[in-house]
C-alpha positions in Angstrom: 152.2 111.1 138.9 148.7 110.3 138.7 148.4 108.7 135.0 144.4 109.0 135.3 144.9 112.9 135.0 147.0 112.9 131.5 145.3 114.1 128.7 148.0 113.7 125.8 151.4 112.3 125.9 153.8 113.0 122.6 157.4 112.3 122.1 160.3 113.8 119.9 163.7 112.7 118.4 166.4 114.9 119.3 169.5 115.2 117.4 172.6 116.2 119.0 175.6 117.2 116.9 178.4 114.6 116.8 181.9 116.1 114.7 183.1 113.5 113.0 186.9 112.7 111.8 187.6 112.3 107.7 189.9 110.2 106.3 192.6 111.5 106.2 194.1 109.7 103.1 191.0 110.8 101.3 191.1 114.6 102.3 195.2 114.7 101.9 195.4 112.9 98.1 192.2 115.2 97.1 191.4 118.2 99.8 189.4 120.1 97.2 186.9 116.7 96.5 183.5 117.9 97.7 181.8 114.6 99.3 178.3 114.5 98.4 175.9 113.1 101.5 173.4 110.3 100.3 170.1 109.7 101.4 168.0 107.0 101.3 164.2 107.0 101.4 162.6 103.3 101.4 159.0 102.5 101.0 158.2 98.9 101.6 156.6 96.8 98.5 156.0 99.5 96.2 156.4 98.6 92.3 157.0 101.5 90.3 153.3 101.2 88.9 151.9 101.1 92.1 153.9 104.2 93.1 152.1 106.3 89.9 148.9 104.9 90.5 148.6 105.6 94.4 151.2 108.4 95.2 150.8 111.1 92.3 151.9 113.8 94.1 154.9 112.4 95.0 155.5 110.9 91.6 155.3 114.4 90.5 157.9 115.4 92.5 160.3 113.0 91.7 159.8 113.9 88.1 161.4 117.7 88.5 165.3 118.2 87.1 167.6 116.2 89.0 165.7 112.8 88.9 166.4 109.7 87.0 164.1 106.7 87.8 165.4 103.6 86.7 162.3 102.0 84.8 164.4 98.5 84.2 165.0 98.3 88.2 164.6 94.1 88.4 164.2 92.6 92.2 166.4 89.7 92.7 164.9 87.7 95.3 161.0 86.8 97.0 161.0 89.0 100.3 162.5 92.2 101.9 165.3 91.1 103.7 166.9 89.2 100.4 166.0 92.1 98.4 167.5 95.0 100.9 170.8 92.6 102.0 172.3 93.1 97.9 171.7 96.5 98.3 173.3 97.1 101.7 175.8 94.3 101.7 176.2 93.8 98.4 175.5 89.8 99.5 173.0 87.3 100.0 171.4 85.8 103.1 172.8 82.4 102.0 176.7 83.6 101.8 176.4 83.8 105.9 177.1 81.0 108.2 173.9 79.2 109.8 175.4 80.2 113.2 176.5 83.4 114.4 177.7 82.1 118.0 176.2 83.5 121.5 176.4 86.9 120.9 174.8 87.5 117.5 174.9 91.3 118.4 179.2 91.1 117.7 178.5 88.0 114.7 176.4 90.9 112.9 178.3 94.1 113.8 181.0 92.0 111.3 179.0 91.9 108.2 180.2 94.4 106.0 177.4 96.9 106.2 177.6 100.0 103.4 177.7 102.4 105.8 180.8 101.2 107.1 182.7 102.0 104.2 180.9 105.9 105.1 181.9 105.8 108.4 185.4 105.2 107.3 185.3 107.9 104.5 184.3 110.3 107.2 180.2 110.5 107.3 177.9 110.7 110.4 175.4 107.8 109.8 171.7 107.6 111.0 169.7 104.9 110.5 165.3 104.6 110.9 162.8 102.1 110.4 159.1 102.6 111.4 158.6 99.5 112.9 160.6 99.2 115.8 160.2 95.6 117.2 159.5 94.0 114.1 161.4 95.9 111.0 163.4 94.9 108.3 167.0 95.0 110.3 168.5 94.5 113.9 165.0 93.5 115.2 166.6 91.0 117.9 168.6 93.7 119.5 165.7 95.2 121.3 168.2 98.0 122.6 168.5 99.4 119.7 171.5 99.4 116.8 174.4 98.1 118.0 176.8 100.3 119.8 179.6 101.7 117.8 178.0 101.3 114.3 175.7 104.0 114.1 175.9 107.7 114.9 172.2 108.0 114.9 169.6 105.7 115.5 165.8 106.2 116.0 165.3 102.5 117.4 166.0 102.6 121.0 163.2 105.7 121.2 160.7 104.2 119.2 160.9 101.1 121.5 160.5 103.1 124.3 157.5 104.7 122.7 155.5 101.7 121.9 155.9 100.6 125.0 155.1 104.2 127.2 151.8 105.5 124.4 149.1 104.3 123.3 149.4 103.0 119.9 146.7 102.5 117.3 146.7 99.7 114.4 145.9 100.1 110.9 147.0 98.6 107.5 148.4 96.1 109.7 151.2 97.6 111.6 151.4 100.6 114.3 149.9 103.2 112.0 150.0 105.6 115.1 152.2 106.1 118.4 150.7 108.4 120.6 148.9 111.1 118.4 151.2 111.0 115.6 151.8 108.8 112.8 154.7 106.1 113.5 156.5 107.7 110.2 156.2 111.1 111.2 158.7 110.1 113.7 160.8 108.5 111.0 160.9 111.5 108.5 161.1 114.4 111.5 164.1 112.5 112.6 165.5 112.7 109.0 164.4 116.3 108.9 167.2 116.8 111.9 169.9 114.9 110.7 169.6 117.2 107.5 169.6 120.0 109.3 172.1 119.7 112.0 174.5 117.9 109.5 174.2 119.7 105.8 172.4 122.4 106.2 174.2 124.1 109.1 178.1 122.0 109.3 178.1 120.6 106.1 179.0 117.3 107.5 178.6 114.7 105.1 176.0 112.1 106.0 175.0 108.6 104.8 170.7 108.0 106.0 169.0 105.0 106.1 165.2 106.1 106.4 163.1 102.9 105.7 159.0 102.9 106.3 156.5 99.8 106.3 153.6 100.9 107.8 151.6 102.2 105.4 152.2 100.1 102.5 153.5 96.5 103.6 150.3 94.5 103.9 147.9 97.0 102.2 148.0 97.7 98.7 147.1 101.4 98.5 147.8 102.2 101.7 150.2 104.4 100.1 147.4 106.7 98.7 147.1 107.4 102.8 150.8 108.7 102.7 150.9 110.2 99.7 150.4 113.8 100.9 152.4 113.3 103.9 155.6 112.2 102.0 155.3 115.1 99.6 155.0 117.3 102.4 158.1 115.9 104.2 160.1 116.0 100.9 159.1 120.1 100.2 160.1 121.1 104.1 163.7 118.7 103.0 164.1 121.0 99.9 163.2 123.7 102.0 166.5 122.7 104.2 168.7 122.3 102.1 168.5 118.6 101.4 168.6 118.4 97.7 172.0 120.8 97.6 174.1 118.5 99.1 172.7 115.2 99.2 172.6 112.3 96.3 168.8 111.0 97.3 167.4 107.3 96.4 163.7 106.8 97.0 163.5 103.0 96.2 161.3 99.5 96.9 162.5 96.2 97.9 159.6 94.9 95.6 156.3 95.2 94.7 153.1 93.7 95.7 153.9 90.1 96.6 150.4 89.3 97.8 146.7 90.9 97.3 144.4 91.9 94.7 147.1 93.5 92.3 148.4 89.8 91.3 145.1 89.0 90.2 145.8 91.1 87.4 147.2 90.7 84.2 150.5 92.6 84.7 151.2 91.1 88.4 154.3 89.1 86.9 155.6 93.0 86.4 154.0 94.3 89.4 155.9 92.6 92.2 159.5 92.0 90.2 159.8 95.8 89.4 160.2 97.5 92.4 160.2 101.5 92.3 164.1 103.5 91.8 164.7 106.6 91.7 167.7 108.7 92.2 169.1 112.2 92.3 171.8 113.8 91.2 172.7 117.5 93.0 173.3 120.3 90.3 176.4 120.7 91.8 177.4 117.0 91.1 175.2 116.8 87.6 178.0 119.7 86.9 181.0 118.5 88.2 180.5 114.8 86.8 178.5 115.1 83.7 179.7 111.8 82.7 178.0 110.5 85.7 175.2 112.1 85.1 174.4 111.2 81.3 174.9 107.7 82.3 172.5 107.4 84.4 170.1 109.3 82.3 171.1 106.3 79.8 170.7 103.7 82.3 167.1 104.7 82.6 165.4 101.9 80.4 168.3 99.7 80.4 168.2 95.8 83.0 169.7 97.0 86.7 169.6 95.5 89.7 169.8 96.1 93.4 173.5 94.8 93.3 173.8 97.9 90.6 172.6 100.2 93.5 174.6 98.5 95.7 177.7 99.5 93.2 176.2 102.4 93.2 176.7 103.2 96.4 180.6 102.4 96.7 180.7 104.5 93.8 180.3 107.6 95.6 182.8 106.9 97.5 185.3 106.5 95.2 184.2 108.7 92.5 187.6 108.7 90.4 186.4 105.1 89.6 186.0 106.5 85.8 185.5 102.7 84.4 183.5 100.2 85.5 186.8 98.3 85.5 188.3 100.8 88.3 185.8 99.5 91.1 186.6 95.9 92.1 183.9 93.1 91.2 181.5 92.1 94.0 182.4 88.6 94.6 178.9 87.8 94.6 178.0 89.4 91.4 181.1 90.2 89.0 179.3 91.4 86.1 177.1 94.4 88.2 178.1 97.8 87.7 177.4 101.4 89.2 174.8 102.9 87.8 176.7 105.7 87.5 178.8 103.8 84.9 176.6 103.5 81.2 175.0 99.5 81.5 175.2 97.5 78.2 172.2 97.7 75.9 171.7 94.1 75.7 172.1 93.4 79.4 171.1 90.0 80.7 169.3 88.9 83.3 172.8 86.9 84.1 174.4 89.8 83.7 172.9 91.5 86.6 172.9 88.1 88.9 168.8 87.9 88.4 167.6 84.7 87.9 165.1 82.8 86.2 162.4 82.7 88.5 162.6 87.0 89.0 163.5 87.8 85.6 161.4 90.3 83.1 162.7 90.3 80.5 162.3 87.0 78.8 158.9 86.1 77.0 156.3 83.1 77.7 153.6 81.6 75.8 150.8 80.4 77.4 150.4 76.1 77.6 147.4 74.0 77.7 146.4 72.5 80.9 147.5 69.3 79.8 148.8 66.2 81.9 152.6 67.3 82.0 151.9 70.5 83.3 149.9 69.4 86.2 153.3 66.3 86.4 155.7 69.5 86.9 153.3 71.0 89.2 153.5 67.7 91.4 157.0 67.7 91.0 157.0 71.6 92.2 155.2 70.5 95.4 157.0 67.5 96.3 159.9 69.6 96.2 158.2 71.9 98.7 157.5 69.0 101.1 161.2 67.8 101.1 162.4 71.3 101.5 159.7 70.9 104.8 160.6 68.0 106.1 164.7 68.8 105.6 164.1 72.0 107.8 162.3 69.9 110.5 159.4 72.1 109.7 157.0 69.0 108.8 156.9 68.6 112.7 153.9 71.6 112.8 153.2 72.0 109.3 150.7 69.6 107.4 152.0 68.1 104.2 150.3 70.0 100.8 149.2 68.7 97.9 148.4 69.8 94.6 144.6 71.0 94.3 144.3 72.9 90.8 146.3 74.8 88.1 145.7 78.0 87.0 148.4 78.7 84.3 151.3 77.3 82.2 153.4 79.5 80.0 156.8 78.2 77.9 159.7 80.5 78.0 160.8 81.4 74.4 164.5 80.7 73.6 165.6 83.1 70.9 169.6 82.7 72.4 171.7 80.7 69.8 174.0 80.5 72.6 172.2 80.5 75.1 172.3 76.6 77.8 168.7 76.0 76.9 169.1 76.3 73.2 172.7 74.3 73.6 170.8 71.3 75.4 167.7 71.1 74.3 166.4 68.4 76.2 165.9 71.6 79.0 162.6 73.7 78.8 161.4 76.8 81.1 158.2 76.5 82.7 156.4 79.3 84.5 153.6 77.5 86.6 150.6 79.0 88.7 148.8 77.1 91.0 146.6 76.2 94.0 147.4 73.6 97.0 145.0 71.9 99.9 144.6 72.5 102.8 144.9 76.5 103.6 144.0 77.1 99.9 147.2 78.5 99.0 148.2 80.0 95.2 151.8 79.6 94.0 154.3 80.5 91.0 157.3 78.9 90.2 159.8 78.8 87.5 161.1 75.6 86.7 163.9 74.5 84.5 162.6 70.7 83.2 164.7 68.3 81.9 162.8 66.3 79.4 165.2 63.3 79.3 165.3 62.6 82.6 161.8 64.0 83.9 162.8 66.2 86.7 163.7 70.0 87.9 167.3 70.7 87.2 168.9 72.7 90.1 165.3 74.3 91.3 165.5 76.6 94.1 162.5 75.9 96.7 162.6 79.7 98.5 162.2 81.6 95.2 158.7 80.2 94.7 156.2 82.8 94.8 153.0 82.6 97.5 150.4 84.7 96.1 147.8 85.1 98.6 147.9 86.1 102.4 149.0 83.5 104.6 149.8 84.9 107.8 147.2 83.0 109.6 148.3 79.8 108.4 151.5 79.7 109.5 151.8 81.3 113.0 153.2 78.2 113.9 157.0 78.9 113.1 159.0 81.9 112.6 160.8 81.4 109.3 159.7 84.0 106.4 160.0 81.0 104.4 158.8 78.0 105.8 155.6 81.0 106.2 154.7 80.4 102.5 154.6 76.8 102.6 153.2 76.0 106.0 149.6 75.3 107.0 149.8 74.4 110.9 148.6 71.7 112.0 145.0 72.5 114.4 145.5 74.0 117.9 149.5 74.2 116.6 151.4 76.9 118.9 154.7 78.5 117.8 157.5 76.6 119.3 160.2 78.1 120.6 162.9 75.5 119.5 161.2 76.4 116.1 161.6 80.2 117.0 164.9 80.1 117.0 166.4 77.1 115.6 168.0 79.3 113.2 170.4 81.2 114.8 171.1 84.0 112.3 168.3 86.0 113.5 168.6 87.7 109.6 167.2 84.6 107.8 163.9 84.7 110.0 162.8 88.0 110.0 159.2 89.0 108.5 159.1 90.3 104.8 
């Protein structure tokens, strides 16, 4: 074929109908028990006041009957991949082993992924990300998902599209593939899974859709989409989608980085991620009590453990009590949302801690000579963290340049740890390191009597400002925050991989 006489090249998923086998203990205790499909719709760092201000229209349509958005959604960790694993595993990145073996394709297919339980319970599964060689999950399997897990996957074809078409840049990331946008691929593919699967068999079907392009490292890029998305979610209603299927259009987190933490409300901005979910009339019906709790749960502290609940409560939707679905062993005290939260929920409660938390007010200190001490002690602890993961090899040590804020947790808890010992007091600290001009936040519990950080947590310190450049050097999301290479440094490829668990050194 002569290549010079093409004129367009396009490509399209195509979704063959696979039958799938139910349970059969499920279907034979309860044949009657309609199993609703579920649906989930990711955008990539989208706080819930980011989502009003840059995506009205589809803020509007979330709003219809049928929607609950959970306004007291709390993020529980810095980046993506922390925040996504809760939900999806119902786990942490640290609870894996450092080492996954040879073949980390068969260490990862063991992890207890969400959808297994689906698979099990009889769903077809179909899982999509718009950033095929450098996405959220499975990005070192550049075949595509791993055979055997999935139904449905759009990796393996958007690989081969990136590769075949011309592709053109914006907001950071392949904005287009050929002469579409990357996510139209994403959200047409959806489109046929709904259609072959619950519009026409009524095969219940679990979807991960997940999209970065648009919003990841731009702010309002989502203004960009807005229309689009609205457009894809009126042809869904249009099939069908919204009769059968329990939908979640959520965040991992807000804006982490950029010109929204220079505002006054960027504590909220990147800790409250975007939730919302919908309930089928069919199902508000059936399980009203279901239904009025979640209208409940609206204002009340969740987390993405919650939704991760959440989504093993659908599966076993006799679960009446919170006390009928067995405790994650990570988080105990999380529930389903579908189950009414307490009130007076704690950040404890919902396995969010300090450094994340909302809910807890501060007072603003003066710039005086302890605060800049802690901050010291803050970076020191960064350089040890460094030099313990070898990464001190191409990264230059920081040091403290200038502060721009010091607030003091109030403790209004009679029985609360601090209150119990008071010789501890919570500092939330902002500020700027040399060289690569970097702005952090951390949360730090002090212990006055013996002058140093009780049990702080280098990787949940916050890096407010870009840093991409900085820190091409190694491969670790979060060695990234903390690293300014060293001049004429190139990425190593011991560095590159010396973590074998592919999963702790993806990008955010």
């Amino acid at each position: 074929m002569d290549k010079s006489k093409i004129v367009q090249q396009d490509a399209f998923p195509l979704v063959q109908f696979q039958m799938q086998m139910q349970n059969k203990t499920s279907t034979e205790s309860n044949p009657k028990r309609r199993q609703p499909s579920v649906i989930l719709l990711g955008i990539d760092s989208m706080s819930r006041m980011n989502f009003r201000r840059t995506m009205p229209r589809t803020a509007e349509f979330v709003s219809q009957r049928g929607w609950f958005e959970m306004e007291g959604y709390n993020k529980v960790a810095d980046n993506t991949l922390r925040n996504l694993l809760p939900i999806l595993l119902g786990q942490t990145v640290e609870q894996y082993p450092r080492k996954c073996g040879q073949n980390e394709v068969e260490c990862i297919e063991k992890f207890p992924w969400i959808w297994k339980d689906y698979k099990r319970a009889g769903y077809t599964i179909a899982l999509a990300e718009d950033m095929a060689d450098s996405g959220v999950l499975f990005t070192n399997n550049k075949n595509g998902y791993f055979p055997g897990l999935v139904d449905h996957s759009l990796h393996a074809l958007l690989l081969r599209m990136e590769q075949a078409m011309k592709t053109y840049v914006r907001f950071g990331y392949n904005y287009c593939i050929g002469r579409r946008l990357t996510i139209s691929y994403v959200y047409d593919f959806c489109q046929q899974i709904i259609s072959r699967y619950m519009e026409e068999s009524h095969q219940p079907t679990f979807g991960y859709f997940w999209s970065s392009t648009f919003t990841h490292d731009y702010n309002f890029g989502a203004a960009s989409l807005d229309a689009k998305f609205d457009q894809y979610l009126q042809q869904f209603k249009a099939h069908n989608l919204f009769e059968h299927a329990i939908v979640i259009l959520y965040s991992d987190h807000g804006a982490r980085f950029g010109e929204l933490l220079n505002l006054s409300d960027s504590f909220l901005e990147e800790r409250l991620p975007m939730l919302h979910i919908y309930l089928p009339p069919w199902f508000r019906h059936k399980y009203p009590k279901y239904s009025q709790a979640l209208y409940l749960n609206r204002n009340r502290l969740s987390s993405n453990f919650d939704l991760h609940n959440t989504l093993r409560h659908i599966l076993q939707l006799n679960a009446t009590l919170p006390t009928d679905l067995a405790p994650l062993v990570r988080c105990p005290s999380s529930q389903s949302l579908l189950h009414t939260l307490p009130r007076e929920r704690s950040c404890e409660d919902a396995c969010i801690t300090e450094h994340w938390c909302t809910c807890k007010e501060f007072i603003a200190q003066s710039m005086n000579g302890e605060m800049f001490y802690i901050s010291k002690m803050v970076v020191y602890h960064i350089n040890r963290w460094m030099l313990v993961h070898r990464y001190n090899e191409f990264c230059q040590r920081i040091q403290l340049s200038d502060m721009e804020s010091a607030e003091k947790k109030m403790l209004f808890e009679e029985n609360s740890t601090e209150t119990m010992h008071g010789d501890i007091a919570i500092y939330r600290l902002r500020f700027r390191t040399f060289p690569g001009s970097a702005t952090f936040q951390a949360t730090v519990r002090l212990n006055r009597e013996l002058k140093k950080l009780d049990n702080f947590y280098v990787p949940d310190i916050s890096r407010l400002n870009a840093y991409h450049n900085d820190s091409l050097c190694i491969n670790d999301v979060i060695g990234k925050k903390f690293c300014v290479c060293y001049p004429n440094t190139t990425l190593d490829p011991f560095m590159s991989n010396w973590k074998e668990l592919k999963l702790t050194t993806l990008p955010s």
